[in-house]
C-alpha positions as CSV (number, residue, x, y, z in Angstrom):
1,X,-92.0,44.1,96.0
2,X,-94.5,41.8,94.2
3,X,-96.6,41.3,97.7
4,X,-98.3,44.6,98.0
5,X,-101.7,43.3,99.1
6,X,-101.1,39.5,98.1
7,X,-100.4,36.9,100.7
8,X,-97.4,35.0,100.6
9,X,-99.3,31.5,99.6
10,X,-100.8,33.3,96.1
11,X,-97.0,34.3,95.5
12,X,-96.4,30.9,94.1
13,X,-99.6,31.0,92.4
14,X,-98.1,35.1,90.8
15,X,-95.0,33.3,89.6
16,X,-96.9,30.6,88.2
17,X,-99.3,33.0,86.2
18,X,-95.6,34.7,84.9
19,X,-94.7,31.7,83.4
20,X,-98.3,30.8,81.9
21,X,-99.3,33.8,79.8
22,X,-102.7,32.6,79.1
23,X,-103.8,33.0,82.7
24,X,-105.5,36.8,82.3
25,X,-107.0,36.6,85.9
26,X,-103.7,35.9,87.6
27,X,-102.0,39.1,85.4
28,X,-105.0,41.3,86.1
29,X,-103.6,40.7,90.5
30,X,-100.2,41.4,89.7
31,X,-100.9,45.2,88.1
32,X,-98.1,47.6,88.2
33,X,-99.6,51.0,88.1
């Protein structure tokens, strides 16, 4: 679902950026289009 073309390890790091807004780089790798 989320891990199109993101590894497993940054998964933690995705969930992480969900709960911490601020972090616009993390958002910008977890792009629904």
């Amino acid at each position: 679902m989320i891990s199109r073309r993101i590894p497993l390890a940054d998964i933690n790091d995705v969930l992480a950026a969900l709960k911490n807004p601020g972090n616009e780089m993390i958002r910008r790798i977890v792009t629904f289009d």
